[in-house]
C-alpha positions as CSV (number, residue, x, y, z in Angstrom):
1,X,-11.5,-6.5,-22.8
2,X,-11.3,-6.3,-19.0
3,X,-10.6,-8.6,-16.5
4,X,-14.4,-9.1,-15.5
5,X,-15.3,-10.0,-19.1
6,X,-12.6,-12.9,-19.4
7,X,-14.0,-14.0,-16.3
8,X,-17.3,-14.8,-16.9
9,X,-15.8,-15.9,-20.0
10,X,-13.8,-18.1,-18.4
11,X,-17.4,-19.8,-16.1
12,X,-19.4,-20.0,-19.0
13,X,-17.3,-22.1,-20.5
14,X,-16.6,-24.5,-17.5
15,X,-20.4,-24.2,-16.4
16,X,-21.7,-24.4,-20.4
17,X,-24.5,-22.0,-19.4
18,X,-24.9,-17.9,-19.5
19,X,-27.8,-18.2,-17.7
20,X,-26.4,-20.0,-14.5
21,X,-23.3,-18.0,-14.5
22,X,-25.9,-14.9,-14.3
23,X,-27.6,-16.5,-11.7
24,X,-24.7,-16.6,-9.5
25,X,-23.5,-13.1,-10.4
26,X,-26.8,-11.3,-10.3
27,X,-26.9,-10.3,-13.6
28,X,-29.4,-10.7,-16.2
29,X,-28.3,-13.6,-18.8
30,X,-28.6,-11.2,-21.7
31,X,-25.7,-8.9,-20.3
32,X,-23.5,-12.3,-19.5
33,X,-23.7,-13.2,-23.3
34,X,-23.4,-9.5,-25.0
35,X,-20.2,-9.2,-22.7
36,X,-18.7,-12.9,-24.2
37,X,-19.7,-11.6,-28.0
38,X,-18.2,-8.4,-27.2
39,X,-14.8,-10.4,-26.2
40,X,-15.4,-12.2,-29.5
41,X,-15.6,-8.9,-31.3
42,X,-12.5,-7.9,-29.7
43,X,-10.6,-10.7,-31.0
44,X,-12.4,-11.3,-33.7
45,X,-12.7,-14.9,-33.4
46,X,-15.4,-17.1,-32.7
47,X,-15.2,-18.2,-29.0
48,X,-18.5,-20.3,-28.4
49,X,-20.8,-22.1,-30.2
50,X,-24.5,-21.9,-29.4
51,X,-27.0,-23.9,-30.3
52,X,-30.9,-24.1,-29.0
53,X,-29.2,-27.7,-26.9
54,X,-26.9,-25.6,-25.1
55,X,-23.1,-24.0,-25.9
56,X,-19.5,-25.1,-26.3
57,X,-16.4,-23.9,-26.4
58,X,-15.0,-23.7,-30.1
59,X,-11.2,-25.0,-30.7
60,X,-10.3,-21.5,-30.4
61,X,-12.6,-20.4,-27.6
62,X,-11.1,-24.2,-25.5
63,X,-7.6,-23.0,-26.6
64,X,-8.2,-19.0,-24.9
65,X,-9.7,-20.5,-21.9
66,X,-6.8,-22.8,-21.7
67,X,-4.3,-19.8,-21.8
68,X,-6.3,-17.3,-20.2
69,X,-7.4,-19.5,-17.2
70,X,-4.0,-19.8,-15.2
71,X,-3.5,-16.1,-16.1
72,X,-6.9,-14.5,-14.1
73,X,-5.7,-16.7,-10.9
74,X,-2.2,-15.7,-10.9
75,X,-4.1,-11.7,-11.0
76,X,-6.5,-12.9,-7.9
77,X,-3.8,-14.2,-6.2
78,X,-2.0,-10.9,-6.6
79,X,-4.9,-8.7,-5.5
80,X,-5.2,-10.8,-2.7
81,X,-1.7,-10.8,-2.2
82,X,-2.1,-6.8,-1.7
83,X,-5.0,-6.6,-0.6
84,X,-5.5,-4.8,3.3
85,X,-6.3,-7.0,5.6
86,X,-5.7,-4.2,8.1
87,X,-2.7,-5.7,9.3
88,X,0.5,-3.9,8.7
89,X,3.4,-5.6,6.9
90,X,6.0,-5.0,5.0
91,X,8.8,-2.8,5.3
92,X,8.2,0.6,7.7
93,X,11.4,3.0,6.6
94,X,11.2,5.5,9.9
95,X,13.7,8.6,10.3
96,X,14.2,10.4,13.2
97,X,16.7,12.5,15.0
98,X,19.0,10.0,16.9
99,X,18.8,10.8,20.4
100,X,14.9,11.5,20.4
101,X,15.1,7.4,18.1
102,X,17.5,6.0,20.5
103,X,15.3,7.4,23.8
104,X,11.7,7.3,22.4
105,X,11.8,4.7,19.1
106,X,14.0,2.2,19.9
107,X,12.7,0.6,23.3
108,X,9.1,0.6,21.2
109,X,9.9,-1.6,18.7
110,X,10.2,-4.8,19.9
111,X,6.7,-4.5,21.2
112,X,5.6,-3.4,17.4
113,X,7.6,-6.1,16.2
114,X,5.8,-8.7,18.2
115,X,2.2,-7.0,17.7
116,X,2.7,-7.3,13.7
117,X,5.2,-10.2,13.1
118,X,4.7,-9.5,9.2
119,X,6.1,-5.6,9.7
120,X,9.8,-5.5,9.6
121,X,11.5,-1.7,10.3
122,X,14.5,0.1,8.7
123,X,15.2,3.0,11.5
124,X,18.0,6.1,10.1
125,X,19.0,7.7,12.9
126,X,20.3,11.4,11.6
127,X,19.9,14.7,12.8
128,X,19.2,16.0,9.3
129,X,15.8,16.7,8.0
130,X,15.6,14.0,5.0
131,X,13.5,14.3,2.0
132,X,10.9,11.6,2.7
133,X,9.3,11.1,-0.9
134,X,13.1,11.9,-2.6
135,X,14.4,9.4,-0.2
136,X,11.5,6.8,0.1
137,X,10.9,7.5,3.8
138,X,7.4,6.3,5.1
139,X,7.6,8.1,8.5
140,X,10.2,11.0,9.8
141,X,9.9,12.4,13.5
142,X,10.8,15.9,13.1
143,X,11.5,18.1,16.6
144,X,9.8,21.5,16.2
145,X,7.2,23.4,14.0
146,X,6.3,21.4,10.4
147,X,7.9,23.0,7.7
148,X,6.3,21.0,4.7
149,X,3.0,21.5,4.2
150,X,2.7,18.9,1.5
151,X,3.2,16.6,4.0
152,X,0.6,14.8,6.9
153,X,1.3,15.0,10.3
154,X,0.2,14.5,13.4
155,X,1.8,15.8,16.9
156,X,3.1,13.3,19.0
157,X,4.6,15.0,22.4
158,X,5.0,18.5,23.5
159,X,8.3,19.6,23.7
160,X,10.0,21.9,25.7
161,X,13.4,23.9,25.0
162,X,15.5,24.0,28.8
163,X,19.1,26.1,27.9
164,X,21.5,24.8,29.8
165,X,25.1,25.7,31.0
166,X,28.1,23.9,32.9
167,X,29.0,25.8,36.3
168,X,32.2,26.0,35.1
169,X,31.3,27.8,31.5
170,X,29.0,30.3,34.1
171,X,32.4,31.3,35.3
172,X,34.4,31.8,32.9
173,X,31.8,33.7,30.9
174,X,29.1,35.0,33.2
175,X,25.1,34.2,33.0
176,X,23.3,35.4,30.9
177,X,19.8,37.3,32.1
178,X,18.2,38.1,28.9
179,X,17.6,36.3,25.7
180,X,19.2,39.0,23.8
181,X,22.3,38.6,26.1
182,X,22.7,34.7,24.4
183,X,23.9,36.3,21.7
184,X,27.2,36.8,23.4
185,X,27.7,33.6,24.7
């Protein structure tokens, strides 16, 4: 028995009428009353009683209904509760490297915050790479070439590598002028 079938359980029994809950549903009356005696099969109970006048609930059929009834809302309200209304909310658990958060990430989210009030943010600031599905991570910033393939991403900024030096390091240890000479230093 699915959720479908103890709906239109559910209407026929408050409208007394397959052919008016078909009506509404586009269906043909025929497949509104074979799903009902299927749910009747699947209990094995007698849920309605028909009669050329019309139908009625039986004790047991009021009785389901009556139990049945409050559980179907509490599962619509939960699908809408879920359901994308293409607004984000919820918790956003971002990691990123902590100079690149503190320059780049930081001064952007109270402008995310205010854009999508129901969107609250857990920001880890590490210079590690972390394990996002290990770790429940719904976002990392990563600084360089991707390594996982598993995982989706998108570039956000090209980056550029300067080397840099103090004068007074130069001095002490001369300047380099090849990449192999690094090595040294």
């Amino acid at each position: 028995m699915d959720v479908e079938t103890l709906e239109l359980f559910v209407e026929v029994v408050r409208r007394g009428s397959f052919a008016a809950v078909a009506r509404d549903r586009e269906l043909a009356p025929s497949s509104v009353s074979r799903a009902v005696a299927g749910l009747e099969s699947a209990l094995g109970v007698r849920l309605l009683q028909r009669s050329t006048r019309g139908l009625a609930p039986t004790e047991a059929g009021a009785r389901y209904v009556e139990d049945i009834a409050p559980l179907l809302q509490e599962l619509r309200g939960a699908a809408e509760a879920v359901r994308d209304d293409g607004a984000p909310k919820g918790r956003l658990r971002i990691a990123a490297p902590l100079t690149f958060a503190q320059l780049h990430v930081v001064p952007r989210l109270p402008a995310l915050a205010e854009t999508y009030p129901e969107l609250s943010f857990e920001l880890v600031m590490e210079n590690r790479l972390v394990d996002l599905v290990a770790e429940r991570f719904d976002v990392a910033i990563r600084l360089g070439q991707p390594g996982d393939t598993d995982l989706v991403g998108a570039r956000l900024a090209p980056m550029r590598y300067v080397l840099v030096a103090s004068p007074g390091y130069l001095a002490r240890r001369g300047r380099p002028t090849t990449p192999a000479a690094l090595r040294e230093h």
